[in-house]
N, C-alpha and C positions, 0 to 999 in steps of 0.2 A: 247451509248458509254459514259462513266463517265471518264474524267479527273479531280487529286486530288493531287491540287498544284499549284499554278498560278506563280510559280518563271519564268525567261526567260526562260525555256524549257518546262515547261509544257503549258505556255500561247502558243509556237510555233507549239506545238501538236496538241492541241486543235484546234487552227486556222487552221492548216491543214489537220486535219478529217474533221472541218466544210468547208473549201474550195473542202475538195475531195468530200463530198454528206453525208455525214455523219449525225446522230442528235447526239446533245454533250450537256453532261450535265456538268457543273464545280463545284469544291469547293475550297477554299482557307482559310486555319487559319485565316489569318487577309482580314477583310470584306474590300471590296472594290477594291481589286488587280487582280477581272475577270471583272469590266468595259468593257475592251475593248473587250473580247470576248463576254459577253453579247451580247454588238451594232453587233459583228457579226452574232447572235444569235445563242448561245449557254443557253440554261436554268443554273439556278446557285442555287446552293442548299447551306441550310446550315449548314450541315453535310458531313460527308463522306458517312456516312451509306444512308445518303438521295440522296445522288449522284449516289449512285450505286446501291440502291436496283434497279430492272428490267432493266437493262444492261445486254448487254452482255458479257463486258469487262469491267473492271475499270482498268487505267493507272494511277498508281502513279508515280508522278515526285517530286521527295524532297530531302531536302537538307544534309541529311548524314542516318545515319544508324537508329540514337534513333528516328526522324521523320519517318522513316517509323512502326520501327515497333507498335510507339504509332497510328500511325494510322491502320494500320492492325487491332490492337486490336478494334477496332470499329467499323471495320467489320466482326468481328467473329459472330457476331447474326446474318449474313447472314444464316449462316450453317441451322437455321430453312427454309430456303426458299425452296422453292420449285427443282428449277433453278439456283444457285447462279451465278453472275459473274466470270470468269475467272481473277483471281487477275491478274494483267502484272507491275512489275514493272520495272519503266525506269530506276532508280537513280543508283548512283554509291557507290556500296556500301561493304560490306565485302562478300566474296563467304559466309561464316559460317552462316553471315545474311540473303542472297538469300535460302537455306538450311531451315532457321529457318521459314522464313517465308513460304515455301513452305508447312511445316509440321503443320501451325497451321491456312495455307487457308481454308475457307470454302470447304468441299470435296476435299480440298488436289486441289485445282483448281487452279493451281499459272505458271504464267511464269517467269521467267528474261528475260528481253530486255531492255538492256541496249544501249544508242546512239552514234553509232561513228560520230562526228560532230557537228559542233557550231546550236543553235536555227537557226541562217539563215539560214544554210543547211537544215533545218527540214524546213522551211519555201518555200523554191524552189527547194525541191525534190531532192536533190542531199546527206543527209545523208543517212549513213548504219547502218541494225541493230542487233544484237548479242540475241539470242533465246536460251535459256537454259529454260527444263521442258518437259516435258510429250510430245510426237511428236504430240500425237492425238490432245491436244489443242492446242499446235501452226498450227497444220495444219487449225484447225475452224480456225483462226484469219488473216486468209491467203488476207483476203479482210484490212484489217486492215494494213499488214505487205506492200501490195503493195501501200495505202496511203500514208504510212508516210517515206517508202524507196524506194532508189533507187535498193538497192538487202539489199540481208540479211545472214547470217549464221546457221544453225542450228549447238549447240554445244555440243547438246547431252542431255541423260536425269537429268543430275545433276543440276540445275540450278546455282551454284557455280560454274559452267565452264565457262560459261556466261559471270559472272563479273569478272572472272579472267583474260578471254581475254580481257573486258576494261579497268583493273586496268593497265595490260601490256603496253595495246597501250598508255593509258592516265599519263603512268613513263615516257615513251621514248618520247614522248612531253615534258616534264615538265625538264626533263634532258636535251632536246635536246634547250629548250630555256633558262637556266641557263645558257651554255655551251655560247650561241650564244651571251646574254648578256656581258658575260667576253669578250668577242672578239671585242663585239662594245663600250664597257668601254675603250678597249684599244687603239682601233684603235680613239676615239675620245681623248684620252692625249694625243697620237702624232701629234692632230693637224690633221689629215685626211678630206679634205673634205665628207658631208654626201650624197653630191652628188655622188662622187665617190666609196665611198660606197653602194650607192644601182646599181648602173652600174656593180659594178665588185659582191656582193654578193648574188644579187638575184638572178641572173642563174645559182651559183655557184650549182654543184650536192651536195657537201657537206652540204646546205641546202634543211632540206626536204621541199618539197611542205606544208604541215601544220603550217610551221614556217616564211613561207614569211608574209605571212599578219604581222606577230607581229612583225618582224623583222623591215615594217615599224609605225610598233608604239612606240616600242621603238626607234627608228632615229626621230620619230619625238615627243616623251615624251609624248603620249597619252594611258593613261592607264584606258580610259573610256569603260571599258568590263566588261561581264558578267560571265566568268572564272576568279573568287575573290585568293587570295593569298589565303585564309582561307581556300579554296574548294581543290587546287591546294596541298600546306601541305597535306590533308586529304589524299586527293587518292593517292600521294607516299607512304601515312605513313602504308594506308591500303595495299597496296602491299606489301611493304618492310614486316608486321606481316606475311601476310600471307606466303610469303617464308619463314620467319623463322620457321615460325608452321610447315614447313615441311622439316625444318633441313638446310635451305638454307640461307646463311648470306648475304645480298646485302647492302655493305658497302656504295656502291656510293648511291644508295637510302637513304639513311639515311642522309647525306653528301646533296643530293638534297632538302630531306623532311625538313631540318634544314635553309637552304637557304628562302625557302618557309615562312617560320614562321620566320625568325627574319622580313622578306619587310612587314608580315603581322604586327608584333608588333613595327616597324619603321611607322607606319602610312600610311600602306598601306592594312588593312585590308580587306576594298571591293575595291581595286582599284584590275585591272586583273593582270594575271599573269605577263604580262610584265613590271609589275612594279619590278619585280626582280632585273630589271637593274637597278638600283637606287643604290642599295646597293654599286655597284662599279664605278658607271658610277664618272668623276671627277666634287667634288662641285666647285661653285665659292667661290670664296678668302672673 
């Protein structure tokens, strides 16, 4: 097994193939960022193409769309093999891109699996995961899919289907905690205690379960996460194109995606999402 990408989700991967029984091979652009999977032993390559030549699967995890497919392209000299790996990618990225890539895998051997849930979840077995591509080779990977999820969805043969249902789930996040942000900007200029606040909003049903945790990060101004403003912008923005490409206008998307990028360009570029709240939260005098 080849993971290709050591950002927080793909080091989470990797550690939990090598925790499920797995052999893991890593690669990462910049040398030094599978340390710690290393000491776990996983082998560490210095290439893509070295990572994955005799795999059976390689899992790319990276960070938007031009990363993936520059690395694809350096695995296309796979296609001489014998055997080639089953491309799987995790990332979040445009269906058009999942598509593209499918058609220029080695033997067309591509999946999307895309992660619903934070690297911890991957870490303690409790993420889900989204399968778009060919049944037959998600069904091979079947030993794989039960490592690293708790269940999974099959979404059919497009793999563009895939990343549409994360692009989905990962707006209704990103809207659901801009939303959530306004409410605790305001409740904190009335003077509200923050106590009171988490007693009366975090059982509230109007908060989803996905937005508690952040909800206290924001009450407590800790925006030390691994979902960056930068990332956050991207995957509303890549939603919002993709409805339009299909005639669908989503105004509040755009209105969320905008939000997103100014906390980024306010100096909050890799601080996490919940650093949104900043934007309204009240400064001092």
């Amino acid at each position: 097994m080849a993971v290709l990408g050591m950002g927080h989700m793909g080091r989470a991967i990797a550690l939990r193939l090598l925790g499920q029984g797995h052999q893991v091979t890593v690669w990462n652009r910049t040398p030094g960022k599978a340390a710690d999977v290393a000491r776990a032993g996983a082998a560490e390559a210095s290439s893509p193409l070295g990572a994955a030549r005799g795999a059976d699967a390689a899992l790319m995890s990276l960070s938007d769309d031009a990363a993936v497919l520059n690395v694809m392209r350096a695995l296309i000299e796979l296609e001489e093999d014998r055997d080639p790996p089953v491309i799987v990618d995790t990332s979040t990225v445009a269906p058009d891109t999942s598509r593209s890539l499918r058609d220029v895998a080695p033997g067309r051997r591509f999946l999307a699996a895309p992660v619903l849930g934070a690297p911890g979840a991957v870490g303690d077995g409790t993420a889900s995961g989204l399968l778009g591509g060919e049944r037959r080779l998600a069904e091979t990977l079947e030993p794989v899919w039960a490592s690293l999820f708790a269940r999974h969805w099959y979404c059919g043969a497009d793999p563009g289907n895939a990343t549409t249902v994360k692009l989905l789930s990962n707006y209704q996040m990103m809207a659901g905690i801009a939303v959530v942000a306004e409410a605790l900007a305001a409740a904190e200029a009335a003077g509200l205690d923050p106590r009171l606040l988490r007693e009366v909003f975090f059982p509230l049903p109007t908060i989803a379960p996905a937005l508690r945790d952040r909800l206290g990060r924001m009450l407590d101004g800790d925006h030390d996460g691994w979902f960056t403003t930068r990332l956050g912008a991207k995957d509303v923005r890549l939603l919002a194109e993709t409805a339009e490409s299909l005639g669908v206008v989503l105004p509040i998307a755009r209105l969320v995606e905008r939000r997103y990028e100014e906390a980024a360009a306010q100096g909050h570029r890799d601080d996490d999402i919940t650093a949104v709240v900043e934007l309204v939260r009240p400064r001092e005098p």
